[in-house]
N, C-alpha and C positions, 0 to 999 in steps of 0.2 A: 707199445709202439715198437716196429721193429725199426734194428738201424743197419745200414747197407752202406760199405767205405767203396767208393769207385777204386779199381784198379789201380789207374795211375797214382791216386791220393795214398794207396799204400804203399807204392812204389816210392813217391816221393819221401816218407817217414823213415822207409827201410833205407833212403841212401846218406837220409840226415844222421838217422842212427849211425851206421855204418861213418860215416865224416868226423861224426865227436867221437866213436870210441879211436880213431888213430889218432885224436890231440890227445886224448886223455883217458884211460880203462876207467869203465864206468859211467864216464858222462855220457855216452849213448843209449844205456838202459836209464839215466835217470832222464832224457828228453824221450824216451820209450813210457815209461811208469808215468808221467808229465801227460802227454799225449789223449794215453788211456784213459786217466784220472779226469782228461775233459772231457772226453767223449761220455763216460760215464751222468757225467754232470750236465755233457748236452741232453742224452736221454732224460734226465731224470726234470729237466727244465726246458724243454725244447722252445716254447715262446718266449722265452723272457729279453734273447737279446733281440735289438729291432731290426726291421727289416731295412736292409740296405735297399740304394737306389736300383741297384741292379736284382734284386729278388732274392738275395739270400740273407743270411743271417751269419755272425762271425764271433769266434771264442778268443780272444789272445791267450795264450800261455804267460804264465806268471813269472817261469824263470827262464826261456827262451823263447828269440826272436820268432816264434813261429806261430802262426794262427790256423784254426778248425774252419772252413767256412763250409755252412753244410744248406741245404733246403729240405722243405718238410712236404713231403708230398702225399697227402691221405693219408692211411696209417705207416707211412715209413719214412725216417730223418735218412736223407742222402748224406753223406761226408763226400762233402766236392773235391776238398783239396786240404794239404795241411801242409802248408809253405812258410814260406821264410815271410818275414815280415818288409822284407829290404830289396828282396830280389824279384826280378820279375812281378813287379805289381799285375793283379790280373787275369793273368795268362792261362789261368782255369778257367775262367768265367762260361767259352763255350762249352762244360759238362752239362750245366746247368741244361740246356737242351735237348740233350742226349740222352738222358735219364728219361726212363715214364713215370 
């Protein structure tokens, strides 16, 4: 299966990233390696978490506030969004759309 990160969704990672390394060197490649390490895990499990009300499916991260919410569509897992868990509940939902 292949997996395809929306734009915005890497944009979003890239400013999380960038937000924890100025509290702390370091903590933004380990919420980088974190990130990865799910998506990896999406691939490798793509049905397991359920499907949400809205159609997609969602990963929390284990040491930060952020979640994967991806859909799978034929042979490719979209990565919708990968947000904060607190902030803007949501506000991704219309990609889900936009994707083929």
């Amino acid at each position: 299966m292949e997996t395809r990160i929306v734009a915005e969704a890497e944009f979003e990672l890239g400013e999380a990233i960038a937000r924890y390394e100025e509290i702390e060197a370091g903590l933004g490649l380990r919420l980088k390696d974190e990130a990865r390490a799910a998506i990896a895990w999406i691939e490798a499990h793509a049905d397991v978490p359920r499907i949400r009300p809205a159609g997609y499916r969602r990963v929390n991260l284990k040491i930060f506030r952020y979640f994967i919410a991806y859909v799978v569509r034929e042979k490719t897992i979209w990565i919708l969004a990968i947000a904060h868990g607190h902030r803007r509940p949501e506000f991704w939902k219309v990609r889900a759309s936009q994707i083929s």
